[in-house]
Residue frames relative to the residue before (quaternion, step in Angstrom):
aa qw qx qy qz dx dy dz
X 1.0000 0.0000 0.0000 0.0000 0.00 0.00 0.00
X 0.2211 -0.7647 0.6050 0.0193 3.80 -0.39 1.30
X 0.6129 -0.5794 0.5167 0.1471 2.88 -1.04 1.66
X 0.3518 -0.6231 0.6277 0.3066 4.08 -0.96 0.79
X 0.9039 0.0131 0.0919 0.4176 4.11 0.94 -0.71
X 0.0910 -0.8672 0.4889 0.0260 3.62 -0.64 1.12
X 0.4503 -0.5958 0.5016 0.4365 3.75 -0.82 0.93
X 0.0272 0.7214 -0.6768 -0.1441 3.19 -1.03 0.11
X 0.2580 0.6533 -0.6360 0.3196 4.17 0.35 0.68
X 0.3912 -0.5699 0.6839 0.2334 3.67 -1.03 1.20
X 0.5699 0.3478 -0.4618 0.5840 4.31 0.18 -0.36
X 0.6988 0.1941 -0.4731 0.5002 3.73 -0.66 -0.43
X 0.8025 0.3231 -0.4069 0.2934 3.66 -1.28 -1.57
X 0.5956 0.4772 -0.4700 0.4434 4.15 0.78 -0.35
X 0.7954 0.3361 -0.2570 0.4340 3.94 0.66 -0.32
X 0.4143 0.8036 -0.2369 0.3556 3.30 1.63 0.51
X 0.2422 0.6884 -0.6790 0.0804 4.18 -0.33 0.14
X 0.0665 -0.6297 0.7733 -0.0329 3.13 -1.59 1.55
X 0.4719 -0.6773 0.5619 -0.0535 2.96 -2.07 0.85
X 0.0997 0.9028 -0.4135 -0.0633 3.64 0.33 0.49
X 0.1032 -0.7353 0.6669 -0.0626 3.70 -0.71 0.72
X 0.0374 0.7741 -0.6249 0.0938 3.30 -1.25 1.51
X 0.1796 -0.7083 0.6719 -0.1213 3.02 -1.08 1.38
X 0.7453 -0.4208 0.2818 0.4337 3.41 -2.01 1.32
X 0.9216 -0.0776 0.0705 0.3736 4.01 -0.56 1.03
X 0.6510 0.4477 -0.2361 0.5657 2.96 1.84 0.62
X 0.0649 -0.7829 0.6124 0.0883 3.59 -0.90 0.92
X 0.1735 -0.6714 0.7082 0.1325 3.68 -1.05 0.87
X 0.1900 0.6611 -0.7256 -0.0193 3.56 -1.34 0.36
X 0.1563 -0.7762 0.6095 0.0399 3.37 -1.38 1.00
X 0.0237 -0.8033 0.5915 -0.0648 3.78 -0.66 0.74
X 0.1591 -0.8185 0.5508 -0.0380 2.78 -0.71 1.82
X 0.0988 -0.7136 0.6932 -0.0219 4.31 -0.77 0.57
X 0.0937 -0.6916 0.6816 -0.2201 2.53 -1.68 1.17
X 0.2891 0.7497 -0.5359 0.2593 3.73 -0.46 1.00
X 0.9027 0.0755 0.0842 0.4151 3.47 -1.36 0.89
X 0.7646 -0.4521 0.3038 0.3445 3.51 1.14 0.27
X 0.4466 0.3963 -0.3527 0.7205 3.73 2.26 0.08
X 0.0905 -0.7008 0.7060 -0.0464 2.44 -2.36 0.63
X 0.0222 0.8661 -0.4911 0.0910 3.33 -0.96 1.23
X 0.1013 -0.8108 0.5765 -0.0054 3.20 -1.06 0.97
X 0.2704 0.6968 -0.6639 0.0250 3.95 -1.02 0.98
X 0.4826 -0.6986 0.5269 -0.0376 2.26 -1.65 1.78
X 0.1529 0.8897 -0.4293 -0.0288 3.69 0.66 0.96
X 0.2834 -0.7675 0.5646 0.1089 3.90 -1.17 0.98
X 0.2510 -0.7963 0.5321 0.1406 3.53 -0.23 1.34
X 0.3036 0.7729 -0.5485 -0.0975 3.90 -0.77 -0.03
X 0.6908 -0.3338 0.2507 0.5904 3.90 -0.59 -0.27
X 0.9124 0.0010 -0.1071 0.3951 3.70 -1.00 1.08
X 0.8300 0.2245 -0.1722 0.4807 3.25 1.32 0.04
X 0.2512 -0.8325 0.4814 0.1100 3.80 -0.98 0.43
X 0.1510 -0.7460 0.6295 0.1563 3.69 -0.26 0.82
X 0.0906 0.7786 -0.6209 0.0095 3.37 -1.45 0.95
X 0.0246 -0.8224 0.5682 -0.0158 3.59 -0.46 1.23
X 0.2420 -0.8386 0.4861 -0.0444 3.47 -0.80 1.54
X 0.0176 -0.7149 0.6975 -0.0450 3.85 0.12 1.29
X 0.3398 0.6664 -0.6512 0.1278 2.73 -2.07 0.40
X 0.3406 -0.6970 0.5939 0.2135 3.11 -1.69 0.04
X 0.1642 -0.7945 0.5693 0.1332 3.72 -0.71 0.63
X 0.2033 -0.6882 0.6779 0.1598 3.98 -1.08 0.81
X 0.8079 -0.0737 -0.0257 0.5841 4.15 1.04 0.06
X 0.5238 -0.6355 0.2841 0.4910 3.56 -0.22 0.99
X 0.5315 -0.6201 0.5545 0.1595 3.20 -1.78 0.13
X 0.2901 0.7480 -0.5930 -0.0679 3.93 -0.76 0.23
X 0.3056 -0.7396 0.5956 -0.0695 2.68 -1.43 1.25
X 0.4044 -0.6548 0.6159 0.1685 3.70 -1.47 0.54
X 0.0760 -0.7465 0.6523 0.1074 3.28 -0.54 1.01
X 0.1307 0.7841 -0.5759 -0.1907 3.53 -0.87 0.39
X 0.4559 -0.7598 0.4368 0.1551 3.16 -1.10 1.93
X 0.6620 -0.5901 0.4404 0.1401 3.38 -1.33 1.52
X 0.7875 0.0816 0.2165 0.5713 3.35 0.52 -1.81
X 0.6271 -0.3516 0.5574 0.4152 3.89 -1.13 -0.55
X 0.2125 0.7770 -0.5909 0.0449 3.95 -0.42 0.54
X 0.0313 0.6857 -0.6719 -0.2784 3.00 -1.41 0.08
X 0.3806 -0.7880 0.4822 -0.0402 3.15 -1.77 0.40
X 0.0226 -0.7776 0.6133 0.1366 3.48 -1.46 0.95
X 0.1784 -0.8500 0.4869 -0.0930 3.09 -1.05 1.48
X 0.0754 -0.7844 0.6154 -0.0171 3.54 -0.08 0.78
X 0.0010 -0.6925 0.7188 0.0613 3.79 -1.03 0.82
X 0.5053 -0.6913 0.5164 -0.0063 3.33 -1.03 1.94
X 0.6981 -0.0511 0.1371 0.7009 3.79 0.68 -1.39
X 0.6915 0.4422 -0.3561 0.4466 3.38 -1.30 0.65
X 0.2255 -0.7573 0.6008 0.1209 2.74 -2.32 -0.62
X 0.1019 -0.8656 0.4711 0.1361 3.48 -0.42 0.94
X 0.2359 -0.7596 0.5775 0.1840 3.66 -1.35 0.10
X 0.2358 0.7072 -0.6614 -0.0826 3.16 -1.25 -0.03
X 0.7034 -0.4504 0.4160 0.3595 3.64 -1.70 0.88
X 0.7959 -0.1156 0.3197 0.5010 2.94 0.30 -1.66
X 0.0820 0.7391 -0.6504 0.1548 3.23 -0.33 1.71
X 0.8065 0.0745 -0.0942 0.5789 3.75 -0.85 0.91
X 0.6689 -0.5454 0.2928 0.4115 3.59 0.91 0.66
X 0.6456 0.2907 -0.3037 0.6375 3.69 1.27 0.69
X 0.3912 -0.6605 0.5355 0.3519 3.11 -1.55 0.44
X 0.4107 -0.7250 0.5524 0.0252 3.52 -1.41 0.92
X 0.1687 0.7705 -0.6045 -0.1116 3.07 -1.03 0.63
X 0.3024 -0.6133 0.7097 0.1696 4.41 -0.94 1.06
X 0.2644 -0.6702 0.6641 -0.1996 3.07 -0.79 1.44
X 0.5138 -0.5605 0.4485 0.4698 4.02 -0.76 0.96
X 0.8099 0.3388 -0.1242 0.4623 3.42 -1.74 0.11
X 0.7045 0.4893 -0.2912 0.4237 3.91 1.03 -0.21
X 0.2386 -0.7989 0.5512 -0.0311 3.46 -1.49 0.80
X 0.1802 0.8000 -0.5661 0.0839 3.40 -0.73 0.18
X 0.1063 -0.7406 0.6427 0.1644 3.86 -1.26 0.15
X 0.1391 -0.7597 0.6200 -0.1381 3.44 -1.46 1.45
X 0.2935 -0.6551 0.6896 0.0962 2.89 -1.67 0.51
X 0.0369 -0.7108 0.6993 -0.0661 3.80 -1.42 0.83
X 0.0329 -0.7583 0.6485 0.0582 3.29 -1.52 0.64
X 0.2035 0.8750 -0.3247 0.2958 3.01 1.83 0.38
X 0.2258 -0.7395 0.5139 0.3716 4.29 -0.17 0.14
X 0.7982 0.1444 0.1170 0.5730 3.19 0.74 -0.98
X 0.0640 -0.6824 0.7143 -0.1417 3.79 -1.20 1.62
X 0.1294 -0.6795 0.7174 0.0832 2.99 -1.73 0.29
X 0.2120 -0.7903 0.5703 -0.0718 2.84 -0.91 1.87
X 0.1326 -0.8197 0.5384 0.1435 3.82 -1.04 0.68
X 0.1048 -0.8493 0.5120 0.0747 3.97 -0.94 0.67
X 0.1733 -0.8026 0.5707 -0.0112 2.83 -0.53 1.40
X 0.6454 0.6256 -0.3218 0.2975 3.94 -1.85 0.31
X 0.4615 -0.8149 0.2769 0.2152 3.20 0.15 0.92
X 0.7058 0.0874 -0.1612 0.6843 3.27 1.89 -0.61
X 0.0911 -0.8520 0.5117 0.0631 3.75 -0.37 1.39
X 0.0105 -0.7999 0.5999 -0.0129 3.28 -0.63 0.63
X 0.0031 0.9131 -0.3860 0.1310 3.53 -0.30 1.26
X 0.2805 0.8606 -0.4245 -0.0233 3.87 -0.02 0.23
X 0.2730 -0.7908 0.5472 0.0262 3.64 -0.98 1.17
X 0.1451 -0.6766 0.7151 0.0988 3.39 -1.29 0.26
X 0.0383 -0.6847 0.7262 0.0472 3.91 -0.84 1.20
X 0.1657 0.5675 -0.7957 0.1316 3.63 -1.73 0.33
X 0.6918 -0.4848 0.4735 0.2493 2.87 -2.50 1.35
X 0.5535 -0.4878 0.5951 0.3186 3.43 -1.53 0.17
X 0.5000 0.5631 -0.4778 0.4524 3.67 1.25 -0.44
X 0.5122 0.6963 -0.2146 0.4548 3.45 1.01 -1.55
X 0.8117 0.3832 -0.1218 0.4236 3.64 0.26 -1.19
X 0.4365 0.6283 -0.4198 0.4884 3.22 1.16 -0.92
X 0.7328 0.4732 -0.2088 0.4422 3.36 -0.34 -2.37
X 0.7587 0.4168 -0.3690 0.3384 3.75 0.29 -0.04
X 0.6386 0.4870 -0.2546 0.5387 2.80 1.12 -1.10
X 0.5721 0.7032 -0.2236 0.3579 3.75 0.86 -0.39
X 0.8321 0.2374 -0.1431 0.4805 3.10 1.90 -0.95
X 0.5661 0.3787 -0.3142 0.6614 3.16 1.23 0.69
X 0.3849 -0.6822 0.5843 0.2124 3.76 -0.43 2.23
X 0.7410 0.3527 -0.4663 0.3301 3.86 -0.15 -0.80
X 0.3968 0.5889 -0.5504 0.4391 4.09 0.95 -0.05
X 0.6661 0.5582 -0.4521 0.2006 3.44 0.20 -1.60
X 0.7042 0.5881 -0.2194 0.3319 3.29 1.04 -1.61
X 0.6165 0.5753 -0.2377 0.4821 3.40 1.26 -1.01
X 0.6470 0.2164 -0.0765 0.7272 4.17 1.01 -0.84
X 0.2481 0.5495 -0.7786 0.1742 3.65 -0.72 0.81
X 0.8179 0.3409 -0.3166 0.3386 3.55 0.34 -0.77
X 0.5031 0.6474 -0.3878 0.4212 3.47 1.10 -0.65
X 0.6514 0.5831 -0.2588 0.4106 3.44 1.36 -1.38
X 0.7842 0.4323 -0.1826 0.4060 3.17 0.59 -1.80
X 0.6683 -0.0149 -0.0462 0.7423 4.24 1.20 -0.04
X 0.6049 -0.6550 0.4487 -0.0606 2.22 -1.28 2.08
X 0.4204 0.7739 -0.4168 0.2249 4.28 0.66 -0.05
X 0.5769 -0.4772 0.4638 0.4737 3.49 -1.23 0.36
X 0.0059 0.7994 -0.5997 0.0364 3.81 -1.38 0.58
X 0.1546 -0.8419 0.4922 0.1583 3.24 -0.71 0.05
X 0.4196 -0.8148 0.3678 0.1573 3.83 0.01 1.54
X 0.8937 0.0336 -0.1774 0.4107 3.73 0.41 -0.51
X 0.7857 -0.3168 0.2166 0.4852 3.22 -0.97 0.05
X 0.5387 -0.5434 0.5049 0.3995 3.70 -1.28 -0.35
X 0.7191 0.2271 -0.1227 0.6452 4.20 -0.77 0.60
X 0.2115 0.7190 -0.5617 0.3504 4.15 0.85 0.65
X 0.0182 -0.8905 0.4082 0.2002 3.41 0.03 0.75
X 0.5123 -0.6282 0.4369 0.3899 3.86 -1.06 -0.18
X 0.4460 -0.7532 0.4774 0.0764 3.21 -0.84 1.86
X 0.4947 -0.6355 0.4009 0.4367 3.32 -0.97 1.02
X 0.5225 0.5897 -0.4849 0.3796 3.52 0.65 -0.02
X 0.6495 0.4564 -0.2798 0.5399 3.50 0.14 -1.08
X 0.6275 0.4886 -0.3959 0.4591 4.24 0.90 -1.11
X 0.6311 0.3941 -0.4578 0.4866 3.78 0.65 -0.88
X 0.5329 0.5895 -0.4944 0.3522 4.07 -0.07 -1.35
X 0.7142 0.3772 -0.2552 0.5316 3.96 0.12 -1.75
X 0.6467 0.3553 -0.5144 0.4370 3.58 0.08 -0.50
X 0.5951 0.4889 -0.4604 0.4415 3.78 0.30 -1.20
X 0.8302 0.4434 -0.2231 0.2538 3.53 0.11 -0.84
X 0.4876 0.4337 -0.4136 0.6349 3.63 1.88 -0.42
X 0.8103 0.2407 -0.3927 0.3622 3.84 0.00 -0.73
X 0.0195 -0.7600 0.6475 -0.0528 3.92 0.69 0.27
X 0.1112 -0.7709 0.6269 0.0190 3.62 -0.82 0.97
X 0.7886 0.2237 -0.3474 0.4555 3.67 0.47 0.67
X 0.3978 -0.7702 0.4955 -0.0553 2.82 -1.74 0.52
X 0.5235 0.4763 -0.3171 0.6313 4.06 -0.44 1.17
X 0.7804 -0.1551 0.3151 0.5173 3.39 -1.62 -0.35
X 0.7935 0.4708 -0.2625 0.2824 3.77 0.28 -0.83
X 0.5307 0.5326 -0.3669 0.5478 3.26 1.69 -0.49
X 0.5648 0.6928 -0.3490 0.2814 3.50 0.84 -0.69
X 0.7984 0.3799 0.0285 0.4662 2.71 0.96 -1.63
X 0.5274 0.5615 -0.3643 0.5233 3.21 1.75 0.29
X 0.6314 0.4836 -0.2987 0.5275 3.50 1.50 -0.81
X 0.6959 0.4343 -0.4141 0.3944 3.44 0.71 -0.87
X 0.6014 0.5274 -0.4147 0.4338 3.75 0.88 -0.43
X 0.5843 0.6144 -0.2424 0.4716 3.76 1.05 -0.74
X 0.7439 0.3355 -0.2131 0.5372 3.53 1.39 -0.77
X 0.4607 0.6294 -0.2891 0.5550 3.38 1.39 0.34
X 0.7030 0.3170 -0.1607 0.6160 3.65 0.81 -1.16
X 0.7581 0.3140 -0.3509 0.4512 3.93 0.72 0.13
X 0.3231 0.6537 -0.3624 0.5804 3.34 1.95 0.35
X 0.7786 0.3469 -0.1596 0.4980 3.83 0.44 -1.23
X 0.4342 0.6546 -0.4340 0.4412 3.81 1.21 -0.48
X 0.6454 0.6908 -0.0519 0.3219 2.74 0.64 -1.87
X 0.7704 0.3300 -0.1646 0.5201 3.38 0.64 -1.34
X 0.4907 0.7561 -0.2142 0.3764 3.23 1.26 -1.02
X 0.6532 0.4538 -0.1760 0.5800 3.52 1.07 -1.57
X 0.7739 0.4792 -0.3003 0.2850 3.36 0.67 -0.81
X 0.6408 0.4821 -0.3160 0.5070 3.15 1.29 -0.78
X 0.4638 0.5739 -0.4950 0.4588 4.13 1.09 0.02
X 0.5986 0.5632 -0.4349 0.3680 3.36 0.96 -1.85
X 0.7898 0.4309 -0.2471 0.3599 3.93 0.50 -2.08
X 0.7652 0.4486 -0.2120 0.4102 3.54 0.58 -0.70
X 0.1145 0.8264 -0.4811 0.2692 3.67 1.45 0.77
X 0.4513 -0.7319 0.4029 0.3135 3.95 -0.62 1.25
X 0.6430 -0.4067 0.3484 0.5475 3.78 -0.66 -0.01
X 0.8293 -0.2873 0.3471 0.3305 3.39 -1.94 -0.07
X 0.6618 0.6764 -0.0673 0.3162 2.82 0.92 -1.47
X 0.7992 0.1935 -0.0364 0.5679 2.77 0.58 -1.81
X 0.4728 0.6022 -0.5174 0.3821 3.85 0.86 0.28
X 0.5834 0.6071 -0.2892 0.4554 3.95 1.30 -0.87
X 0.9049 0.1829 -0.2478 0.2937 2.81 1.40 -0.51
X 0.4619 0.5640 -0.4838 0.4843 2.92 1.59 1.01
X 0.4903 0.4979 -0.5212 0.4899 3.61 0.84 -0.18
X 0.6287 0.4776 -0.4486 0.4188 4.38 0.39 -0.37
X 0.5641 0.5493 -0.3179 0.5282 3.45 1.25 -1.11
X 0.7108 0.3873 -0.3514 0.4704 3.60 0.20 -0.67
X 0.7143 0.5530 -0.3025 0.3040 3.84 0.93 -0.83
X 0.7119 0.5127 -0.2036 0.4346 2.47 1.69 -0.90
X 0.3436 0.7272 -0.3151 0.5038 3.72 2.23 -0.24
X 0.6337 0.5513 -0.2963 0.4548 3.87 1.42 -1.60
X 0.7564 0.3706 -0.2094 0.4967 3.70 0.84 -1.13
X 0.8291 0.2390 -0.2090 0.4602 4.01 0.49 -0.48
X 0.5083 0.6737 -0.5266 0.1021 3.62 0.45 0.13
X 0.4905 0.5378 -0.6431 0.2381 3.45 0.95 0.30
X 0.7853 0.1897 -0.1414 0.5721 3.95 1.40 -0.47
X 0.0555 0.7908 -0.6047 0.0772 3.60 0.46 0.91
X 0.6665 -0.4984 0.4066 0.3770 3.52 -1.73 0.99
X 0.5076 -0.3759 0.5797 0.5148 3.52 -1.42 -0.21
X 0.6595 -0.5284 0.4132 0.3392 3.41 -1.64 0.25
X 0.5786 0.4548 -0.3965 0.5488 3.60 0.85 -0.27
X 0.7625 0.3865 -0.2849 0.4335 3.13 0.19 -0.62
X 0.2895 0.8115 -0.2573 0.4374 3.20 1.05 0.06
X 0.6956 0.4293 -0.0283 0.5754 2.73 -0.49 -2.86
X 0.8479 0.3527 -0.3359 0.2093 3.77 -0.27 -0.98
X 0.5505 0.6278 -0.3785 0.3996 3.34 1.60 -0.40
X 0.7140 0.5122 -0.0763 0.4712 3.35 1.66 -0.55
X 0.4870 -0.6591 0.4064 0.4039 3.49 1.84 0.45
X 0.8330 0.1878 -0.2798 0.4388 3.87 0.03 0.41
X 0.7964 -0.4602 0.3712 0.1270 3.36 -1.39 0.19
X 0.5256 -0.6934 0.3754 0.3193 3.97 -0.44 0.95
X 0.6492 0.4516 -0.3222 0.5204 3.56 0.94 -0.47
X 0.6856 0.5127 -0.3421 0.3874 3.16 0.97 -0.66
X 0.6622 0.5195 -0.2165 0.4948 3.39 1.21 -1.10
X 0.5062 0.7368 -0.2375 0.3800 3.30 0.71 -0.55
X 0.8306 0.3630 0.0318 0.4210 2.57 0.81 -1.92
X 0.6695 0.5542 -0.1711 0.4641 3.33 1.44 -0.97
X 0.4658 0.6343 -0.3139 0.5312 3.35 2.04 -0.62
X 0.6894 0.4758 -0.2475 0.4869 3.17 -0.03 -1.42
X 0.6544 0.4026 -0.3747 0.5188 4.22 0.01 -0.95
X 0.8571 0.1372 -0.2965 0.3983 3.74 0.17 -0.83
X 0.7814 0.3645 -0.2608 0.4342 3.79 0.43 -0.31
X 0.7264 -0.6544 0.1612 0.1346 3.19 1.12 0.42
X 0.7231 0.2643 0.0537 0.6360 2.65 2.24 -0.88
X 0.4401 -0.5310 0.4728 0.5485 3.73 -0.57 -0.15
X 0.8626 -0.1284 0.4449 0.2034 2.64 -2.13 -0.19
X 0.7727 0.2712 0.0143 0.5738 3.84 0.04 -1.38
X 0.4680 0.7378 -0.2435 0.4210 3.18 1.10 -0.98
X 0.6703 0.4752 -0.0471 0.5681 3.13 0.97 -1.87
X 0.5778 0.4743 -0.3908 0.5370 3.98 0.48 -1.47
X 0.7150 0.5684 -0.3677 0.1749 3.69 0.22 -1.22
X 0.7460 0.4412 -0.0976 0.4892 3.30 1.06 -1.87
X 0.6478 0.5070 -0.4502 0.3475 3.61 1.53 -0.33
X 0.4021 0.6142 -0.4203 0.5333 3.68 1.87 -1.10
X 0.8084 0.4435 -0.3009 0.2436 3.68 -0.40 -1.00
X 0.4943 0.6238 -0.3052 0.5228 3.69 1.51 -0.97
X 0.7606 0.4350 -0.2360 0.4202 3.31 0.46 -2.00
X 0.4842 0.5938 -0.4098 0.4949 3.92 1.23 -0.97
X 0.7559 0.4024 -0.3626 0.3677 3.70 0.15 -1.13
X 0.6148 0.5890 -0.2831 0.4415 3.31 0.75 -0.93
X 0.7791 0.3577 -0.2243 0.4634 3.34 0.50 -0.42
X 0.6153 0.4998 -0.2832 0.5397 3.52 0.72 -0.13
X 0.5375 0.4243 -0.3917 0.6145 3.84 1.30 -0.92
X 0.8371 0.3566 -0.1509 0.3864 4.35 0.26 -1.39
X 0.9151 -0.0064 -0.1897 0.3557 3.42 0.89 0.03
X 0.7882 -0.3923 0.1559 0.4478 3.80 -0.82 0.38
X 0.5148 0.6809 -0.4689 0.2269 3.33 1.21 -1.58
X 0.7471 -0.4550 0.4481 0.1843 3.00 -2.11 1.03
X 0.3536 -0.6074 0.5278 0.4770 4.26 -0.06 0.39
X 0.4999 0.6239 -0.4789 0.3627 4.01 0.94 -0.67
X 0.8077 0.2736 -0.1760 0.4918 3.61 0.59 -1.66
X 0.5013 0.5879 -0.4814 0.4139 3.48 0.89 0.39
X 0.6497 0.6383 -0.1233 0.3940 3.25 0.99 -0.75
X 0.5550 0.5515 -0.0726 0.6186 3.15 1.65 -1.53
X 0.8066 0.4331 -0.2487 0.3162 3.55 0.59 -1.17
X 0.6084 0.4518 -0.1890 0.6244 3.67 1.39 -0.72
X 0.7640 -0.4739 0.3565 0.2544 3.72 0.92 0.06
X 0.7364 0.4110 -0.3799 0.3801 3.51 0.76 0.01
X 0.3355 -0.8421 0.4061 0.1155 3.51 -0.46 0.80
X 0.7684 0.2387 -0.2060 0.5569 3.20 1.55 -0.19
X 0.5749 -0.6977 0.3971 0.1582 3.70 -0.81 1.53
X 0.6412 0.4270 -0.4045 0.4928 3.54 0.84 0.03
X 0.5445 0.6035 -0.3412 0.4720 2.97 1.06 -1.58
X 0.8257 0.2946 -0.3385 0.3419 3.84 -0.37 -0.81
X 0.5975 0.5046 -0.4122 0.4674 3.58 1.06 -0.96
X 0.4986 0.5040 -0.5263 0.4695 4.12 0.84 0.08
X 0.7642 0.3807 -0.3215 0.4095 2.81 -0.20 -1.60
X 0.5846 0.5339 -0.4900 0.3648 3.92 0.25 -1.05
X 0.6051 0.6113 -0.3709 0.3502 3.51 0.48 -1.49
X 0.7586 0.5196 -0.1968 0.3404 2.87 0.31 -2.37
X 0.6876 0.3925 -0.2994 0.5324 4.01 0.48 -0.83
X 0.9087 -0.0553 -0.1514 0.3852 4.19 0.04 -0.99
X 0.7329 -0.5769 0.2461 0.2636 3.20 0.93 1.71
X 0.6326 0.1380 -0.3472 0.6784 4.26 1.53 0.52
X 0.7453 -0.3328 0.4859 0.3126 2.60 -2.02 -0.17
X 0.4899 -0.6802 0.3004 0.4552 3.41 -1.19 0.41
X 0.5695 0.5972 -0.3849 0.4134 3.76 1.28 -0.42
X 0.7677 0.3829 -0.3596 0.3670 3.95 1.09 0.30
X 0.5998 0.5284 -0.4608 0.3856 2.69 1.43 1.24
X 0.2509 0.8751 -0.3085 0.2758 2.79 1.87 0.43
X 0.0064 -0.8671 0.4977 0.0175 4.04 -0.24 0.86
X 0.4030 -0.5917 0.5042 0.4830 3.79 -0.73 0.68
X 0.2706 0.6777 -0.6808 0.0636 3.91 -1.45 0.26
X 0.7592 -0.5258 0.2219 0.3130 2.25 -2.15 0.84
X 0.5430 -0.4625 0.4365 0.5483 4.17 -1.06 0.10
X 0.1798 -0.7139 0.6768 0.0012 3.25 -1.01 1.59
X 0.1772 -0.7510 0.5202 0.3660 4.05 -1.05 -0.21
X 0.3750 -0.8390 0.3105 0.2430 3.53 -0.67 1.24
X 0.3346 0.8324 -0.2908 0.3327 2.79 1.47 0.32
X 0.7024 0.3840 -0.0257 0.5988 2.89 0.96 -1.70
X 0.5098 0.5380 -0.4402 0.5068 4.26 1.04 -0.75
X 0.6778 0.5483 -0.2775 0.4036 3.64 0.48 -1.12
X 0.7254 0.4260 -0.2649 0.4713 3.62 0.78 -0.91
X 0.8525 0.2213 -0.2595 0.3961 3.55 0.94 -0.62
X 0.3677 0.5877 -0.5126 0.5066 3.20 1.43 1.06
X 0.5472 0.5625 -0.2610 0.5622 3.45 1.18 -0.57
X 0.7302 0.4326 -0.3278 0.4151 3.84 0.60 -0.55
């Protein structure tokens, strides 16, 4: 299995020791560096047509490195903590901003990439265009989205600049750094994992292309403002849509394409945020916390709380100063 890319800086590969473990159709290599007070670690998974590569580390002055590229690749790359550069990746310079994403193509032999941030945390997926094709191939609404990428082969770059990384796509990479098995089954656990961040992916894009008119974005962004100020009692959705001049299918629908989520969807994750916030900043009872963002039944929220930031709501509880929740509520709301 041929690496898609190899550092090739005499300063890195001289402060370098990799490890290599192989398994039924799987290659692990790890490479650890060390210099001057930095520290790096990538943890790369080799299988047929594709490469996972996750990059921890700490940095005391950025880092640049030469990548020199093996094969043609393209790539998804998400940069968790930190920041990377490069002059000229895919014929433009780039910059991965924290919390950003993006997929690309290069046909470049040789780039020079730069990392910046004191704590970097980075992870990539490379795979052939042969690879990509065959995907894009089985799914007719892809076709429409890559006709050109298909029809001439060139370096490109797929989403916008500052595209961020969806908590979806954040859970997938986690599922995939902490992978708990091993053999034929890890394999096939990663390759299914690079599939379901493959479709994320496409997903986002087709929201990005199919974005409602001018019009009707003004007025979902009011709908959504107006979600920031009432969701502990927001209208029913019909009622709603009409306070806003259009129609429940319509709203519905136009939500969901630009913000990602439904409607309620939205009421839900704002009640919960504001819930957290309050309970970390002021005394209130979890009862009137609970009451105050809208939920009316006490199990019900201590689930859902759990279910989104993983405790209960009473362990996020913090001693502070006497806050009024009155007023916390309104300018979380603003």
């Amino acid at each position: 299995m041929e690496p898609f890319f190899q550092f090739r800086t005499a300063e890195f590969t001289d402060n370098c020791q990799t490890t290599l473990d192989e398994q039924a159709g799987l290659l692990h290599a790890t490479t650890t560096w060390q210099q001057a007070g930095s520290g790096m670690q990538f943890s790369d998974y080799f299988l047929e047509g594709f490469q996972f590569t996750t990059l921890t580390g700490h940095l005391a002055q950025p880092l640049r490195l030469e990548l020199a590229v093996q094969k043609p690749w393209l790539a998804m790359l998400y940069q968790l903590d930190g920041q990377i550069d490069s002059r000229a990746c895919a014929l433009r310079p780039l910059i991965f901003g924290q919390g950003h994403q993006n997929m690309m193509a290069d046909e470049a032999p040789s780039n020079f990439y730069t990392f910046q941030g004191q704590q970097h945390t980075c992870f990539s997926v490379h795979f052939t265009r042969e690879l990509f094709s065959q995907l894009v191939a089985s799914n007719e609404e892809w076709l429409g989205l890559h006709q050109r990428q298909l029809q001439q082969p060139e370096p490109f770059v797929l989403l916008p600049p500052g595209s961020v990384i969806t908590p979806a796509q954040r859970a997938i990479i986690q599922q995939i750094v902490s992978c708990p098995y091993g053999g034929v089954l890890k394999k096939m656990f990663l390759e299914a994992r690079f599939l379901d961040l493959f479709i994320e992916q496409q997903a986002q894009l087709a929201r990005l292309l199919v974005r409602p008119a001018s019009r009707d974005r003004d007025m979902l962004h009011a709908v959504r403002d107006f979600l920031d100020a009432h969701y502990a009692e927001p209208p029913g959705l019909l009622q709603l849509a009409r306070q806003f001049g259009t129609n429940d299918f319509k709203l519905k629908k136009g939500f969901k394409e630009l913000f990602g989520t439904t409607v309620f969807g939205y009421v839900a994750e704002r009640r919960l945020t504001v819930a957290h916030q309050l309970l970390s900043l002021t005394s209130q009872p979890v009862q009137e916390v609970a009451d105050a963002v809208g939920f009316t039944n006490p199990a019900h929220f201590a689930t859902a709380f759990r279910r989104k930031f993983g405790l209960r709501p009473t362990q996020v509880r913090r001693p502070s100063q006497p806050v009024v929740a009155e007023a916390l509520v309104a300018s979380l709301a603003a």
